[in-house]
C-alpha positions as CSV (number, residue, x, y, z in Angstrom):
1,X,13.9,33.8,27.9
2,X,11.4,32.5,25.3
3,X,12.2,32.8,21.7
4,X,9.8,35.0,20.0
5,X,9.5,35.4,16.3
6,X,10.1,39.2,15.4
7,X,9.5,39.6,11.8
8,X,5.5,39.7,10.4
9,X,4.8,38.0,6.8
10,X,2.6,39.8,4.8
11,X,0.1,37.9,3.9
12,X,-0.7,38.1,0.0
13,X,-4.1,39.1,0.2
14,X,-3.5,42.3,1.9
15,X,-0.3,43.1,-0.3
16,X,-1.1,46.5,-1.9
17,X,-0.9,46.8,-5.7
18,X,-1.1,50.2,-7.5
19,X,-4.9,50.5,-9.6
20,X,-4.5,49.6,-13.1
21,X,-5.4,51.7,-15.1
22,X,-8.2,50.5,-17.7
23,X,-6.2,50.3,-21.0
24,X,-2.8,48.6,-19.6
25,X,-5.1,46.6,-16.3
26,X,-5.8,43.0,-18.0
27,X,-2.3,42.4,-18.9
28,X,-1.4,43.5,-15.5
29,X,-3.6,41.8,-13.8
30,X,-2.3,38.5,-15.9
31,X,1.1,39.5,-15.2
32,X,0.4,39.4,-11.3
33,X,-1.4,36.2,-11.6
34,X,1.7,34.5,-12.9
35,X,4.0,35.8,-10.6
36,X,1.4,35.4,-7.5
37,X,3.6,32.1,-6.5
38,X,6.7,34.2,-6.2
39,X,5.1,36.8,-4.2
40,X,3.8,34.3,-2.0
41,X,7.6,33.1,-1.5
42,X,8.9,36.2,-1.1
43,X,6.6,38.3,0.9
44,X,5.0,35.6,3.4
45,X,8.3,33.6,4.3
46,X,9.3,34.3,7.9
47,X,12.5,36.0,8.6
48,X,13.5,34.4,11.5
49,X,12.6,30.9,9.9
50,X,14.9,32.0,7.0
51,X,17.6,32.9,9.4
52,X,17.4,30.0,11.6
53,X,17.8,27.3,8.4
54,X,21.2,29.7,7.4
55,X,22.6,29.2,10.5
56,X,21.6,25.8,10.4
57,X,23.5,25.9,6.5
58,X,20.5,24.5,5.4
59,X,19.4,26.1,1.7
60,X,15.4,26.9,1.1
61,X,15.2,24.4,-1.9
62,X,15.5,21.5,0.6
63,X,12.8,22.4,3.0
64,X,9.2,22.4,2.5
65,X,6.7,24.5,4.3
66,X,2.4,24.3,4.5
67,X,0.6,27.0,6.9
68,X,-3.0,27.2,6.7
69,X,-6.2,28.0,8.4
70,X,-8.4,24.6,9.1
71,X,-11.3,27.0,7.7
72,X,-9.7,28.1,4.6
73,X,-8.6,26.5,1.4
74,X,-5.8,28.5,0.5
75,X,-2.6,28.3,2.3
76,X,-1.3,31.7,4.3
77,X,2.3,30.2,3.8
78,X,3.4,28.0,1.1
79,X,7.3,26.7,0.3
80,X,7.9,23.8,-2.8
81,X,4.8,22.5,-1.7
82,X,4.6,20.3,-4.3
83,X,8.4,18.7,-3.9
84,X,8.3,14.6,-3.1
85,X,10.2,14.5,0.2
86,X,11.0,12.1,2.8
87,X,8.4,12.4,5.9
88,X,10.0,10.2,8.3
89,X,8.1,9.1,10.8
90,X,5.3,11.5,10.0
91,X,4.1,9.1,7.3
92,X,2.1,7.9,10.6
93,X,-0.1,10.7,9.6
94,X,-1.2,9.0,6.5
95,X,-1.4,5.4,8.0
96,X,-3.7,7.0,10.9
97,X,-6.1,9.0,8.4
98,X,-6.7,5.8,6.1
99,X,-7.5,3.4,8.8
100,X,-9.6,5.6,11.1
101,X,-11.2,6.8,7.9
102,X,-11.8,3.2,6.5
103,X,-12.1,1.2,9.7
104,X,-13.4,3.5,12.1
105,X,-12.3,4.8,15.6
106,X,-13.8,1.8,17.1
107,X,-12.5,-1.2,15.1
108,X,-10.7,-4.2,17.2
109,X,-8.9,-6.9,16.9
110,X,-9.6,-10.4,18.4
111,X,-7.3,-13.1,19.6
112,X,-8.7,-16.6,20.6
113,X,-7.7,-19.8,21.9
114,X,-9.0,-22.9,20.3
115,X,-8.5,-27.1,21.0
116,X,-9.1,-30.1,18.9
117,X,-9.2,-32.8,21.8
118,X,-11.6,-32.3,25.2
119,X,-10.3,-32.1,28.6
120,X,-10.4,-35.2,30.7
121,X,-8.6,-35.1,34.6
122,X,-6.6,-32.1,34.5
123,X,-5.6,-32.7,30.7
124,X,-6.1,-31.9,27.3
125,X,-6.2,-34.4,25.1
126,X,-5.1,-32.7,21.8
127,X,-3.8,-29.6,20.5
128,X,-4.4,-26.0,21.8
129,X,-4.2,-23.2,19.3
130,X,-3.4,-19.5,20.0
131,X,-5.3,-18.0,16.8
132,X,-3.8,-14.5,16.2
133,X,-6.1,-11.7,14.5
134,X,-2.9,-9.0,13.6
135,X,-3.3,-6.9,17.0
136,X,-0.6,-4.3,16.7
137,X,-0.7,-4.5,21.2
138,X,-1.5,-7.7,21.9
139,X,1.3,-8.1,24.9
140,X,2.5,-10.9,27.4
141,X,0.1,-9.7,30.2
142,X,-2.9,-10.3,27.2
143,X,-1.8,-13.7,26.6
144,X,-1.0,-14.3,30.5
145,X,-4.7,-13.9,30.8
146,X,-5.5,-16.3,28.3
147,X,-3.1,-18.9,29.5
148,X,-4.3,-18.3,32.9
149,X,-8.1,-19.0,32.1
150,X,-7.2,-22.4,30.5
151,X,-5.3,-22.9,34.1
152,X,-8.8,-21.8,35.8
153,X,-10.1,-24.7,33.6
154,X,-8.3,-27.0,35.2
155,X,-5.9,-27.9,32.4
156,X,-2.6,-28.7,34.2
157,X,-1.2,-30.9,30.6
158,X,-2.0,-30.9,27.4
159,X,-1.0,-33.7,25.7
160,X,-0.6,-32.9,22.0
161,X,1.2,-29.3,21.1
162,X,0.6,-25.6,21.6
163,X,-0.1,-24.3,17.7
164,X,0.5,-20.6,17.1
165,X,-1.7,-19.5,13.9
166,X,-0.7,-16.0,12.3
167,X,-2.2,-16.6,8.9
168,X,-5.1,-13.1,9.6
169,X,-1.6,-11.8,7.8
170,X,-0.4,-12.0,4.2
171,X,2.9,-10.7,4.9
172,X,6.1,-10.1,2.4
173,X,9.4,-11.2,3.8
174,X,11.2,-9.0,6.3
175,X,15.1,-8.3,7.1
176,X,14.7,-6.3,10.4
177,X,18.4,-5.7,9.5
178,X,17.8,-3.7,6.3
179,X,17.0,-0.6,7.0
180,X,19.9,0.3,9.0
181,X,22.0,-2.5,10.2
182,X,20.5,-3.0,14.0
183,X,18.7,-6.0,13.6
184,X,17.9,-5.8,17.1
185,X,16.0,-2.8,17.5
186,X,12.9,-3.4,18.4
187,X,11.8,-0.6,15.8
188,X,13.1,-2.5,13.1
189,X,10.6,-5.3,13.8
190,X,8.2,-6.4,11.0
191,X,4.5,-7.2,11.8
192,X,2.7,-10.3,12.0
193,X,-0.3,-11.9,12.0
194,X,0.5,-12.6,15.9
195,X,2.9,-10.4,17.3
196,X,3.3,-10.3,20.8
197,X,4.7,-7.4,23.1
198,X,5.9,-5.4,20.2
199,X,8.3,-8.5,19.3
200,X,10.5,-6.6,22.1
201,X,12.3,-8.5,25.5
202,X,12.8,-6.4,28.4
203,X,16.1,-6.4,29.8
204,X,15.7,-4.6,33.2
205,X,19.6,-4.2,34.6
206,X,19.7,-3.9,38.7
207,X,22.6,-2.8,40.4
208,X,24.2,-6.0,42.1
209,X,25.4,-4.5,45.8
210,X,29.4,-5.7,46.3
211,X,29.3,-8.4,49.0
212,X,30.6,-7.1,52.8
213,X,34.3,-8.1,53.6
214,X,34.9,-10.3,56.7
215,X,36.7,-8.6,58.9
216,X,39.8,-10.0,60.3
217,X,39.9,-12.2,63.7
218,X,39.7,-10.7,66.5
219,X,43.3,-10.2,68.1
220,X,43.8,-8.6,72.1
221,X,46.8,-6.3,71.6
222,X,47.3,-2.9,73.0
223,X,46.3,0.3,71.2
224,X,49.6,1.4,71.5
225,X,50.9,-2.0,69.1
226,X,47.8,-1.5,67.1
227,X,48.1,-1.7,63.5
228,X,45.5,0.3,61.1
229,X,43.0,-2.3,59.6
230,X,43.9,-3.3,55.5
231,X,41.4,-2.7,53.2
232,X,39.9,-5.8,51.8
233,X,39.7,-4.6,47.7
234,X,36.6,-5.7,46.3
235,X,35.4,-5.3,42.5
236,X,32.6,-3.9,41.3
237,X,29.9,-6.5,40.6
238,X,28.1,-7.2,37.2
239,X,24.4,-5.9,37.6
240,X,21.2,-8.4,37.7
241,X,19.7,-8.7,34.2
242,X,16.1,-9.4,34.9
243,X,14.5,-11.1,31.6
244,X,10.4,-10.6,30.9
245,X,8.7,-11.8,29.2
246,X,10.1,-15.2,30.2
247,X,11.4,-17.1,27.1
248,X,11.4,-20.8,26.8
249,X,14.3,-22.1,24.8
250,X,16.6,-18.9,24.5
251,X,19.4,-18.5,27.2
252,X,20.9,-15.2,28.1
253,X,24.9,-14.8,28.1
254,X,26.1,-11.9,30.0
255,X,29.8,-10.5,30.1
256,X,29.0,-6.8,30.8
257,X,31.2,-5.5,33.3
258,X,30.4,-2.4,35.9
259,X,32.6,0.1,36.2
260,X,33.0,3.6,38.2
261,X,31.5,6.6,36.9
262,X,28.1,9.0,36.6
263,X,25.5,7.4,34.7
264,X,25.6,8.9,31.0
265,X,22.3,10.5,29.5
266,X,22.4,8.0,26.8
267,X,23.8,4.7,29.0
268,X,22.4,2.2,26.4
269,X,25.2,3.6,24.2
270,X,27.8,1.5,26.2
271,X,26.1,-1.7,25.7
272,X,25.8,-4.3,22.7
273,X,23.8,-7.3,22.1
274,X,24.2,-10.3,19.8
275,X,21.4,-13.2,18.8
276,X,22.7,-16.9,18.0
277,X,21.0,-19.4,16.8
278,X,22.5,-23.4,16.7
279,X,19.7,-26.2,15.4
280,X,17.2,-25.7,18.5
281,X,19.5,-23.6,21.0
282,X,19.1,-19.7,20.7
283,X,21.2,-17.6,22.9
284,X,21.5,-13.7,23.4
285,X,25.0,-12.5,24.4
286,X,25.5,-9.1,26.0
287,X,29.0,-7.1,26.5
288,X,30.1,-3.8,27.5
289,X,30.2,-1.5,30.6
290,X,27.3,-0.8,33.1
291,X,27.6,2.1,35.6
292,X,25.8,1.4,38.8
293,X,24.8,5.1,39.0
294,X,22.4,4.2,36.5
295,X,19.9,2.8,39.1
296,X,17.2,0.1,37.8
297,X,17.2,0.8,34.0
298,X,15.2,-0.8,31.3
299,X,16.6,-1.8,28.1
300,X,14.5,-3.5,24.8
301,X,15.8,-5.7,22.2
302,X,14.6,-7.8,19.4
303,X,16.5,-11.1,19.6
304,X,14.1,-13.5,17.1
305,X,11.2,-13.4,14.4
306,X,8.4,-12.5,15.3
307,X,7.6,-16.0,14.7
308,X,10.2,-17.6,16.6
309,X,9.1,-15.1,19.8
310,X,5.8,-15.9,19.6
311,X,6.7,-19.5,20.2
312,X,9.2,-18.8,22.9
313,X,6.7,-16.5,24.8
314,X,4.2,-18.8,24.5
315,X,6.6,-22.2,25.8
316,X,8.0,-19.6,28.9
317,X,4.7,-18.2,30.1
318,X,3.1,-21.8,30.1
319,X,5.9,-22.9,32.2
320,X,5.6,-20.5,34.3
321,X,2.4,-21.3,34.9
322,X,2.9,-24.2,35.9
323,X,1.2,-26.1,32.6
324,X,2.9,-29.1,30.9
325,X,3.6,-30.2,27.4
326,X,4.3,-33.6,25.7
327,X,4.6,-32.0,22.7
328,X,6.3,-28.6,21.2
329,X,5.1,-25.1,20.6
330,X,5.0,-24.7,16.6
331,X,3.8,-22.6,13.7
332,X,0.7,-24.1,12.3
333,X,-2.7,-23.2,11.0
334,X,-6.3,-24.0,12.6
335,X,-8.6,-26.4,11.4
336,X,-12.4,-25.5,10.7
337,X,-15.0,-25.7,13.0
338,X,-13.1,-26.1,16.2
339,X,-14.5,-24.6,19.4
340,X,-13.5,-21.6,20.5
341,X,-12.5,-21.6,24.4
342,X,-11.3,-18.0,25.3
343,X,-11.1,-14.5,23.3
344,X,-9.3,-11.6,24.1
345,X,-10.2,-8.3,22.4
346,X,-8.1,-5.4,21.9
347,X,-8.3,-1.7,22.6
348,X,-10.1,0.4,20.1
349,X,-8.2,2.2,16.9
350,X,-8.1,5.1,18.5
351,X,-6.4,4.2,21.4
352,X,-4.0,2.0,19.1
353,X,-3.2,4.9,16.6
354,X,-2.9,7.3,19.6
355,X,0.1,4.8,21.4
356,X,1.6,5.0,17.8
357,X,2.0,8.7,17.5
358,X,2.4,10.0,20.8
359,X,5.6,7.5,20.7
360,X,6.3,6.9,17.0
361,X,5.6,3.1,17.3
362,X,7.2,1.9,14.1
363,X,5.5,-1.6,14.7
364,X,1.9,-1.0,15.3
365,X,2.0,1.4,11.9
366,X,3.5,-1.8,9.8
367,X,0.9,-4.0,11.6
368,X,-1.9,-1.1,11.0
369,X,-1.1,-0.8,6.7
370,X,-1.1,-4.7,7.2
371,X,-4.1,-4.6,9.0
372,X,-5.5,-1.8,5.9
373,X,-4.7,-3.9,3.2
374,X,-6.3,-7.2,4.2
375,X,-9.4,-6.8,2.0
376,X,-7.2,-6.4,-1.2
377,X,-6.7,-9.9,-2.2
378,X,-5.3,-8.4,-5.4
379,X,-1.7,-7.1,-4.2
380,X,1.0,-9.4,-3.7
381,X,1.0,-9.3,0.2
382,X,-1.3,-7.0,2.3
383,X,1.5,-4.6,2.8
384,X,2.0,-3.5,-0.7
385,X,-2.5,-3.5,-0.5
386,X,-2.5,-1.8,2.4
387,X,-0.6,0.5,0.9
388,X,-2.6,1.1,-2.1
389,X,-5.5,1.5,-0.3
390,X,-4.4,4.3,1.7
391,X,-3.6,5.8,-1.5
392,X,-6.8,5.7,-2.8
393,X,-8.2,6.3,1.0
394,X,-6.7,9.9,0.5
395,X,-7.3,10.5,-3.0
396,X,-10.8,9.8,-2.6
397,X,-10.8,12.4,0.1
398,X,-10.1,14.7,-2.5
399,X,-6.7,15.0,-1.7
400,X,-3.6,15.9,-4.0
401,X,-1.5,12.2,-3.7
402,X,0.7,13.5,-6.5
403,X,4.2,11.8,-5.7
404,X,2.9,9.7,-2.6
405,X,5.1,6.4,-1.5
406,X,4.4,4.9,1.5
407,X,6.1,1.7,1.4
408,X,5.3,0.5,5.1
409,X,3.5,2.7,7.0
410,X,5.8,3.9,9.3
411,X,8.0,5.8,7.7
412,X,11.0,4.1,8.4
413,X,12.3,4.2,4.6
414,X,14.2,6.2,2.6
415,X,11.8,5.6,-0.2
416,X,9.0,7.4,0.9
417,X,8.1,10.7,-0.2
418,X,4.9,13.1,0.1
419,X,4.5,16.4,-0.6
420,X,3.7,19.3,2.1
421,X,0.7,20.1,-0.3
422,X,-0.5,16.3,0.3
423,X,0.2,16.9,4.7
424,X,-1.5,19.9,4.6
425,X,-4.9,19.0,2.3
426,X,-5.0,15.7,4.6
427,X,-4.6,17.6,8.1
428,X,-7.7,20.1,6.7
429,X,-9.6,16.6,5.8
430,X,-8.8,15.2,9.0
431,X,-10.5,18.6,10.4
432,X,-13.6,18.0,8.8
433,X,-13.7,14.3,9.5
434,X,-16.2,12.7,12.4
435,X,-13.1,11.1,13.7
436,X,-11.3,14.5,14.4
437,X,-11.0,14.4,17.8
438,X,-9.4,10.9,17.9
439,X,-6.8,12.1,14.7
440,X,-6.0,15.1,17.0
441,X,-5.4,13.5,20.0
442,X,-3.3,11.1,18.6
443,X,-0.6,13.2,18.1
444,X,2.1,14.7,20.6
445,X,1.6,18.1,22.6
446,X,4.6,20.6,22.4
447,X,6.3,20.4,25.5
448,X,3.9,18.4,27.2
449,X,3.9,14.8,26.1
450,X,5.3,12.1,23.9
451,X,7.8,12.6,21.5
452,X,7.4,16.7,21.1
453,X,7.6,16.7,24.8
454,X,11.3,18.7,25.0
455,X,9.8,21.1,21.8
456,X,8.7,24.8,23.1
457,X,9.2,23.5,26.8
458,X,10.3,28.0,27.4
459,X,8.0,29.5,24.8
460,X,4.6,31.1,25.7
461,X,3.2,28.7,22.3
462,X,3.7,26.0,25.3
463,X,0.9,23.2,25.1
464,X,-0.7,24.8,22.3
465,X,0.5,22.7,19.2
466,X,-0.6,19.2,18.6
467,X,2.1,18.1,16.4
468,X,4.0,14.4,14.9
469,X,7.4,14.4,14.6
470,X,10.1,12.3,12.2
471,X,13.6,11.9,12.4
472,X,16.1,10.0,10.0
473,X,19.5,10.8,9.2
474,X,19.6,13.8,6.8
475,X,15.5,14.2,7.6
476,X,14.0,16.3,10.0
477,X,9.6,16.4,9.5
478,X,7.1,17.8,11.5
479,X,3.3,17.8,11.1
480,X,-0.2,19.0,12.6
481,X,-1.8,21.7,14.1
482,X,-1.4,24.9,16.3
483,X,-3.7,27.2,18.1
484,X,-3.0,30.7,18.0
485,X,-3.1,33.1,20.8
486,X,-6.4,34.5,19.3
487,X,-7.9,30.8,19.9
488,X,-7.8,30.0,15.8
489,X,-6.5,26.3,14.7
490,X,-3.8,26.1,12.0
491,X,-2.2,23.7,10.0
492,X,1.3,23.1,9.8
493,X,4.1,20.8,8.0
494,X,7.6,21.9,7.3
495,X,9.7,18.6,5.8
496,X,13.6,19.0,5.7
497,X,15.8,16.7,3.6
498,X,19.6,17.8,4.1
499,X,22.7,16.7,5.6
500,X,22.2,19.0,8.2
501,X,18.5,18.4,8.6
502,X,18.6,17.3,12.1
503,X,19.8,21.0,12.6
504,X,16.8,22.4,12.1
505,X,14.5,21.5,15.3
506,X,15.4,25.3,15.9
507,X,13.8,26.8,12.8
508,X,10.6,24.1,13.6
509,X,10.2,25.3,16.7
510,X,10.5,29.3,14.7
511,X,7.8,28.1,12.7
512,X,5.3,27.0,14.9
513,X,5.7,30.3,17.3
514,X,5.1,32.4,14.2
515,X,2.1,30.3,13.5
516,X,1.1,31.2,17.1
517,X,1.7,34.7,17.1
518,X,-0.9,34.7,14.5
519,X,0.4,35.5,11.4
């Protein structure tokens, strides 16, 4: 049955007060005034919501709640909404409304291929460069292309080395182990000037089939003196571990052993990875159990640098191509003036911002505040500018940034803080903005797509919420806006920061039926 929300806030406007009368009415009226805030708390907070969080033992003074019409400036429902809290991931909210609001829906990014030498029989006689411009989706197949149009040239050699330029970005060091000890987690990854493919290797595991037993020779006895055949005991097989993109210089070690069994929901959970690195030899090691069950599965890691994949990407795909080198693939920067052979250009913003929030892509929102802060030559790295700028992106916008931290963009910090005033001022901006139906559409639909895709999946408020979601241990965020079943557009945030936090996908999902019922 779908969960409906059966108690009705009274909104403040329409709470009745007695008349004053005309000698005791201006202090009165004061008096109200003051207290309005409390009112607000105590009349227009949902019962349900409030009963959820209890169950959930989550106390009011760590959740945050903004309600409001996209036509009105004052909030029907408002909760500490001006308590710093941690956003999670929906700190993408404020990364997509400074860029599309500085750069525009249709800004791109450019990645070209360069030479210092010419090309004489099949070869070419100096350097290539691969010139990176910060594209947060610039993948293998992109530079496949590229690759493949110098191949179309005719270029079979090239005699002097491949150099992989990533200056576009001014970038701070990174420790994609930081955060949370899983330094191969693709989400951890920091951005670069040229990242390629997310900085993430595709493991794709295929059930190896258990060879077919010989059968015994052939023998003429009678059935009568016929003895029943032995089974021939075979063990279960290690599955094929498929590699893409191919990687030039790092060799995969595999010791992960099948074993009976249903495959498990979570069936990465069973498996571990290790990168090592000796002088010039990189290998990835992989243990733990497989379950053939499973099927073809995928599974992405991080095993290098951005940096350091770059240059293995770029040596394997070559190869595979069928191109030689005499020299090395390397970290370099470009020369002026050299020709430019080949450009690719990326997708618009919109499209880049929308593959961000639909799956909560930590590392296009780091490349994206990168990509922000560029024109601050100011900061220390273009990070810390982008940053900044978003900061003064929003308060520029006229709205409140009163204990705003972003630190990267993405939200993957337990730094940041914003306030559910600052969500809610910036998802009534975002209304009003030209680039509305890009911000919108960016975001996931309850129980249709994306990362909300398993929210409200048995409620009639179905489709109807367009909404970005954050998750962290001890954080549970939620941002964006609802239609209600009158056809009117609402905007909603409710932050929790708790130990229990990630109980409260319950009273979220409370919140945004109220919102739909109309209230």
């Amino acid at each position: 049955m779908p969960r409906t929300s059966r108690s009705i806030a009274t909104p403040i406007a329409n709470t009745p007060g007695a008349r004053p009368s005309r000698q005791h009415g201006r202090p009165l009226v004061l008096c109200l005034l003051l207290l309005l805030p409390l009112l607000a708390h105590a009349a227009g907070f949902p019962a349900d919501l409030k009963k959820a969080l209890e169950r959930a033992n989550i106390p009011l003074s760590d959740v945050a709640v903004w309600v409001s019409r996209v036509d009105k400036t004052r909030p029907t429902l408002s909760h500490n909404p001006d308590l710093p809290m941690n956003p999670a991931s929906v700190m993408k909210l404020v990364t997509t409304f400074a860029t599309l609001d500085r750069l525009g829906p249709a800004y791109y990014w450019t990645t070209r291929l360069k030479m210092d030498g010419h090309i004489h029989n099949h070869t070419l006689e100096g350097n290539l460069y691969l010139v990176g411009g910060g594209d947060p989706v610039f993948t293998h197949a992109d530079l496949w292309k590229l690759m493949r149009q110098m191949r179309e040239l005719g270029v079979q050699q090239i005699t002097g080395d491949i150099v992989l330029d990533d200056s576009a970005l001014r970038l701070p060091p990174h420790d994609p182990g930081a955060f949370d000890g899983q330094a191969l987690r693709p989400y951890n990854a920091g951005p670069s000037g040229l990242m390629i493919n997310f900085n993430a290797l595709r493991l794709t595991f295929v059930p190896e089939p258990a060879p077919v037993p010989a059968g015994p020779p052939v023998q003429l006895v009678s059935a009568a003196n016929a003895a029943p055949a032995a089974a021939v005991p075979t063990d279960p097989r290690p599955p094929r571990i498929l590699v893409d993109p191919p990687m030039a210089g790092l060799d995969l070690d595999s010791a992960v052993r099948t074993v009976d069994g249903h495959c498990a929901r979570r069936w990465y959970k069973a498996l571990d990875a290790e990168a090592t690195s000796e002088r010039h030899h990189r290998r990835l090691s992989l243990k733990g159990t497989w379950r053939d069950d499973c099927g073809i599965k995928d599974w992405f890691v991080s095993p290098e640098s951005p940096e350091d994949f770059a240059r293995d990407v770029v040596g394997g795909l070559w190869k595979e191509l069928g191109g030689r080198l005499d020299g090395k693939v390397r970290q370099g920067l470009t020369p002026d003036g050299l020709p430019t052979l080949f450009v690719h250009t990326s997708r618009p913003l919109a499209d880049v911002v929308r593959d961000m929030n639909k799956w909560s892509n930590n590392v296009i929102a780091r490349q994206l505040l990168a990509t922000l802060g560029a024109s601050d030559n100011t900061a220390p790295d273009m990070v810390a500018g982008g940053a900044r700028l978003a900061s003064v992106q929003l308060a520029a916008a006229g709205i409140d940034t009163t204990g705003l931290s972003i630190e990267n963009g993405a939200g993957l910090s337990r730094t940041a803080r914003i306030t559910v005033r600052t969500l809610g001022q910036l998802l009534e901006q975002a209304w009003a903005r030209p680039f509305m139906p890009e911000f919108i559409s960016s975001m996931a639909v309850a129980g249709i797509d994306g990362t909300a895709r398993r929210r409200l999946r048995d409620s009639p408020a179905q489709g109807t919420a367009h909404i970005k979601t954050g998750t962290l241990n001890g954080v549970r965020a939620m941002a964006g806006y609802v239609i209600d079943r009158k056809g009117q557009r609402h905007v909603v945030a409710m932050l929790v920061n708790h130990p229990n936090a990630g109980a409260s996908r319950e009273a979220q999902d409370i919140l945004l039926e109220w919102v739909w019922e109309g209230h």
